[in-house]
N, C-alpha and C positions, 0 to 999 in steps of 0.2 A: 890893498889892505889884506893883511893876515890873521885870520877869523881862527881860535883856537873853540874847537866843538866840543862837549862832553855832553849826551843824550844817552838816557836810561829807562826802558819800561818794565815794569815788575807787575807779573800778573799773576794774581793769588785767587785760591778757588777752594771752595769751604768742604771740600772732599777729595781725597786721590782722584787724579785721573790717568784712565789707564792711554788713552789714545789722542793726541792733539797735533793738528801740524798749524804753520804759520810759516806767511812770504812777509820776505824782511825786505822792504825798499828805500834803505837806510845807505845806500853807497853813493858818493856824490863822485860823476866823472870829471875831466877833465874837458873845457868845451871855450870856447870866446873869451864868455864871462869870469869863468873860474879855473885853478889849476892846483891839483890836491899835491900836496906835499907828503901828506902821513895817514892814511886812514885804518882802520881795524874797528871790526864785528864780533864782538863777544857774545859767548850765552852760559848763560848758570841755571843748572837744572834743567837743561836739554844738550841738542845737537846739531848741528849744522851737518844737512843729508848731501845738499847738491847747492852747486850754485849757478846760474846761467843770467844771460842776458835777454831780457824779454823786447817781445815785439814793438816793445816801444825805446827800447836801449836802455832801458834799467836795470842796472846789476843788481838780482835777485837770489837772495840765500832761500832755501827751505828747511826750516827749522821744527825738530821734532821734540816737544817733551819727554821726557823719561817716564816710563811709564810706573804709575803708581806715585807722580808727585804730586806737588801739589801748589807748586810754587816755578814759575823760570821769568828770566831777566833777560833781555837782550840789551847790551851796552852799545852805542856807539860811539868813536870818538876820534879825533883827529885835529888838523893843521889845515885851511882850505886859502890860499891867496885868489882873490875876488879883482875883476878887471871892469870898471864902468863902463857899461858899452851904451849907455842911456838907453835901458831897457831892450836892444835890439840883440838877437843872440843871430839870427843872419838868415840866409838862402841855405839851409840847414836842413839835405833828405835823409831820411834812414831811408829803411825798406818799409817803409805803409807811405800808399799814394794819399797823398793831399787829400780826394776825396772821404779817406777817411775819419778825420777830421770833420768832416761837414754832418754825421750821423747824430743823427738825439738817441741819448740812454735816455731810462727811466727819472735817472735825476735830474735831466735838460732837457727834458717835451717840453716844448715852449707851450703857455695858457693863453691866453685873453692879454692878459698883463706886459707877458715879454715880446707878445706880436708886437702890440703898441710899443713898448721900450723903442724893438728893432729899428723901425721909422726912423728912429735918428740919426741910423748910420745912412750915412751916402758914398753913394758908389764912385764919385769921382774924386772924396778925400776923402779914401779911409781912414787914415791916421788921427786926422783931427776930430771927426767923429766917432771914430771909437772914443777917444777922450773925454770927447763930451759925453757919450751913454757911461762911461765908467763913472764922470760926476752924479750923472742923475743918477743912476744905480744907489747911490751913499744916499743922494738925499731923500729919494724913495722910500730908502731902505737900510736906515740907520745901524752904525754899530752897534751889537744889544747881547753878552752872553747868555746864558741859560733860556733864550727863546725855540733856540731851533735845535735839534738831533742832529747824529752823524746820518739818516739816512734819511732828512728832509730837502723833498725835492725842489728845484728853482723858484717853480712855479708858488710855491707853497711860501718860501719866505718871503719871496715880492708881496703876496698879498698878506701876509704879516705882519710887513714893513718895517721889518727889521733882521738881523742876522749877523753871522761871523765871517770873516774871512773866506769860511769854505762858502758858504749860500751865496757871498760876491760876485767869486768867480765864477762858482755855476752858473748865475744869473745873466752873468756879462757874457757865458760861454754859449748860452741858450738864443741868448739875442742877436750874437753876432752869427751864429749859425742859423739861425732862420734868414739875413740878411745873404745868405750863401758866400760867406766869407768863414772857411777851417778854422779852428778858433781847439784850443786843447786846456787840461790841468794843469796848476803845477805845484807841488809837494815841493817844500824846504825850509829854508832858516832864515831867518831875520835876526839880525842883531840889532837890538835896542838902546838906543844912545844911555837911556838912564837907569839902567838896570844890566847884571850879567844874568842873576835867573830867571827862566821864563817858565810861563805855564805850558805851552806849547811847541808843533812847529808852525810854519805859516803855509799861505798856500795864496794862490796868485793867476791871472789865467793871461795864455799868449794867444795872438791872433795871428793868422798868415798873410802880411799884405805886398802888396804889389811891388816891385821890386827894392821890396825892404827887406823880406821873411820875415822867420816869425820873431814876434814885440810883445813885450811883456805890458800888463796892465795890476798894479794890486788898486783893486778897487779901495778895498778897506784904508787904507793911508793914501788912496790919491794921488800917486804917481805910479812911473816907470821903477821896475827893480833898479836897483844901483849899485854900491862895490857892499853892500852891509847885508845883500842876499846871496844863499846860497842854496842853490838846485839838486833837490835830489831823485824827484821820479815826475813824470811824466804820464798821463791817463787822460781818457775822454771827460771824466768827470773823477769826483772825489773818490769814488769806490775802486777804478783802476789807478789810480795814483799815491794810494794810501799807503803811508810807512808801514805799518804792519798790518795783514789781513790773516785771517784762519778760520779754522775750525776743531771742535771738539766730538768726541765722543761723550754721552752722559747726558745729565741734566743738572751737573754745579753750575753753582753760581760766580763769577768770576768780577775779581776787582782789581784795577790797576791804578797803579801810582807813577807819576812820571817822574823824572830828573832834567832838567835841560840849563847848560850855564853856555853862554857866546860869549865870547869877550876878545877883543882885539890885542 
């Protein structure tokens, strides 16, 4: 399937600012699942400094505002053909050992809550039991917007019992790594059967199993990724996987506004 992307953030701030940088994890590679035909990073009202690929193989822009504005866009947009691999992208090393993957950030210290989750996986079929912790994960802990923050930890929206896509994955990432199964983030796009605009992107989490590698889980819709997603950063949890991250100098106030159209 060939996913045509157009994604826009526009971030406005109620005074100049003299100093701002932002990592842009907007570039999708080429991998099993997916194979980019066309892609390109714009920015209006800043710069594009340097660009590298980070430790986790995500092609990263670092992008600088201009100083004294007060306003910058990063566009991203492109042509992505999507390959079903039913959720499995494969026996797939960069350079970070597996065990890294097994680490808890601050947004995946397993509680009380995700110990107990864990339990359900077993060790002699991961596969099927991860499956099943991704369902109770939903029914636990129902789809619900405006509940939870961009920097609300796993543990936090389990006992909420409810959440978005991103608290899913955490959740399911928290659990499966207290089971001592590598379990990672993952940042990208979903295309929606009944809709081209969307509010968002999506985000999803993969687990490392036995000679499968790693397999994708979106908690939030209850399957495997399929040929209607598309990958674009990778991180322990939402905070290192996050399309755009920064920092400012000052104390404005900053609002953004998105754009996002997928359509086949």
């Amino acid at each position: 399937m060939k996913l045509k992307i157009s994604h826009s953030n526009t971030y406005s701030y109620d005074a100049p600012v003299e100093y701002a940088l932002q990592q842009v994890r907007l570039t999708p590679v080429n991998n099993k699942q997916q194979t980019v035909h066309a892609w390109d990073v714009e920015i209006e009202g800043g710069k594009k400094e340097l660009w590298f690929d980070d430790h986790h193989g995500n092609r990263t822009f670092t992008v600088s505002l201009n100083p004294g504005n007060s306003k910058i866009t990063v566009k991203a947009s492109g042509i992505v053909e999507t390959h079903d691999s039913t959720g499995i992208l494969g026996l797939v090393h960069g350079c970070l050992p597996l065990w890294h993957f097994k680490q808890y950030t601050k947004r995946t210290k397993p509680g009380k809550g995700i110990k107990t989750l864990s339990k359900i996986i077993n060790s002699s079929d991961q596969l099927s039991s991860l499956h099943e912790l991704s369902r109770e994960i939903l029914s636990v802990a129902s789809y619900k917007k405006g509940q939870t923050f961009v920097d609300t930890i796993a543990e936090d929206a389990l006992l909420l019992g409810s959440g978005v896509c991103q608290d899913h994955a955490q959740i399911f990432i928290s659990a499966t790594r207290h089971a001592g199964i590598p379990a990672r983030y993952v940042s990208g796009y979903l295309m929606m059967n009944d809709r081209i605009e969307q509010e968002a992107t999506h985000a999803w989490a993969e687990a490392y199993i036995d000679k499968l590698g790693w397999v994708g889980f979106d908690v939030s819709n209850g399957i495997s990724p399929d040929e209607r997603y598309v990958r674009i950063a990778t991180g322990l949890d939402s905070k290192g996987a996050s399309p755009i991250s920064g920092l400012r100098l000052g104390s404005t106030t900053e609002s953004m506004i998105v754009s996002l159209q997928i359509q086949q």
